[in-house]
N, C-alpha and C positions, 0 to 999 in steps of 0.2 A: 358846854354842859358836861359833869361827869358823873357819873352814877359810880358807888363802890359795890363788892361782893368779896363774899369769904367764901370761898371754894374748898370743899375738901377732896385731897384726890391721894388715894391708899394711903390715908390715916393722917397728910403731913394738911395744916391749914394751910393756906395763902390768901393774902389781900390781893384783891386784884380792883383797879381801876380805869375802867370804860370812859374815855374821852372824844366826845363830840366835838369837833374844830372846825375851823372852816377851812382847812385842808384835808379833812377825813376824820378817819376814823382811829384812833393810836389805842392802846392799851399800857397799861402799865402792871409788870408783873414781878414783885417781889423788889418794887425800886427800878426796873427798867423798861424804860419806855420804848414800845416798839409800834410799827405802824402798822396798820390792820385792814381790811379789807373783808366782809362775808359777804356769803350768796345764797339762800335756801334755795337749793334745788328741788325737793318736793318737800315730803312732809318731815322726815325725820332724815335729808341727806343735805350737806349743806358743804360748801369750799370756802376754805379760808385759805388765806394770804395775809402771814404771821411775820414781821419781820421781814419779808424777801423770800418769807419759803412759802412753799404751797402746801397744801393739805385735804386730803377729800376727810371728813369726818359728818358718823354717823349718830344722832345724838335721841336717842327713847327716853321720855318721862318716866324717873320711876318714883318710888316714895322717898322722900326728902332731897330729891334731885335728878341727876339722868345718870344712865348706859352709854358712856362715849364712846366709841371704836373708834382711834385713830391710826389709818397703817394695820398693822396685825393688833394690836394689844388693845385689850377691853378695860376702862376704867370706870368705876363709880365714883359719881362726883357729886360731891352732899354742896348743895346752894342755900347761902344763908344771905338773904335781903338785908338791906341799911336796918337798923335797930332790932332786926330779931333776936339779937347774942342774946342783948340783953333781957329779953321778956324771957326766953327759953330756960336763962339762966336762973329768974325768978322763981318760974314755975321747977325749978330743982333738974331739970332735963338739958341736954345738949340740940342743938340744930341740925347738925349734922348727924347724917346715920355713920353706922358703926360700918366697916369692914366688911364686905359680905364672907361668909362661907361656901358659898357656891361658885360654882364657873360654870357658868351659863352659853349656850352658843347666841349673838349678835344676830345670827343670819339663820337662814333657811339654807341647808346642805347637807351633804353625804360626812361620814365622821372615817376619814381616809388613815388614822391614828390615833390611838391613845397609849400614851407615856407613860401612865403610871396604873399601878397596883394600889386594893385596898392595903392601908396599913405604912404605906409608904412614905418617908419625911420632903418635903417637897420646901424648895425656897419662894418668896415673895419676887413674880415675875419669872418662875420656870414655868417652859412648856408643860401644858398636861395633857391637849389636847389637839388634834389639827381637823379643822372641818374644811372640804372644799366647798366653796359657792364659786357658779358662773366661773369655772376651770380655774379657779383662785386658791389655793392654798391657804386656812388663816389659824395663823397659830394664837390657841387658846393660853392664857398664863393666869396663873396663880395667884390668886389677889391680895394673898398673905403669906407667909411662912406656918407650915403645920401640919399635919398627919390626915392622910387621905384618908377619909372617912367610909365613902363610897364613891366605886363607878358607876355609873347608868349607862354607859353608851358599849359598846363593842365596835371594830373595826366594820364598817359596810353597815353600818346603824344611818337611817334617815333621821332628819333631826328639824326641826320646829324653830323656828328664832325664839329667844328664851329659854329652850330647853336644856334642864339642867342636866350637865354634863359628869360632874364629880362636885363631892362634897366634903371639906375643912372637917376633922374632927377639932 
């Protein structure tokens, strides 16, 4: 049995399909098949084994999809179900959300860095921020190319999971 989804992750689509076997579990991403493996660990922490590699990844509902943290880097990843394209596409609208503007902290921690200044041109995946969780370092990145809008955190700032950190002008 295999289920499809169109994932968007920092603006680029992908087809991705889910293969139920009777050898497991495989995915197929962009044309390559690889073998798969999940585990939910609680409620939003879950291990995957990708191909041979391992992964701890963090995944929060958000609107039109989830908050991945995989490693250090945060991504937004807009999920589009078998036949939504099309009904979305009717209705004159896209499935996928757009890009976010903000950079958000994942976690609950201390903001042991911030990289950038208002005003400042920042690339799609530069650091802007490092929050530590449970003596972790996790470097915050940029979810687009574009002009920091604002800061909200200063160095020694407590900080909230979700809590927005800097914001895209």
């Amino acid at each position: 049995m295999a289920s499809t989804y169109r994932l968007t992750v920092a603006g680029r689509e992908r087809d991705i399909e889910i293969i139920e076997g009777p050898d497991g579990l495989s995915v197929r991403i962009d044309g390559e098949l690889l073998s798969a493996d999940i585990r939910q660990i609680n409620a939003s922490l879950y291990s995957l084994l990708l191909g041979g590699r391992s992964y701890e990844v963090v995944a929060v509902e958000a609107p039109g999809g989830y908050e991945v943290l995989i490693g250090n880097q945060v991504f937004e990843v807009g999920v589009e179900q078998p036949g939504a394209r099309g009904a979305a596409e009717k209705r004159g609208g896209r499935a996928a959300p757009a890009v976010s503007d903000e950079v958000r902290s994942p976690m609950t921690g201390a903001v042991v860095e911030v990289a950038v200044e208002p005003g400042a041109e920042v690339a799609a995946g530069q650091v802007v921020a490092v929050v530590q969780s449970m003596k972790m370092n996790n470097e915050l990145r940029s979810p687009r190319a574009g002009r920091v809008a604002a800061v909200h955190v200063a160095r020694g700032d407590r900080v909230e999971r979700n809590s927005v950190l800097v914001t895209l002008g």
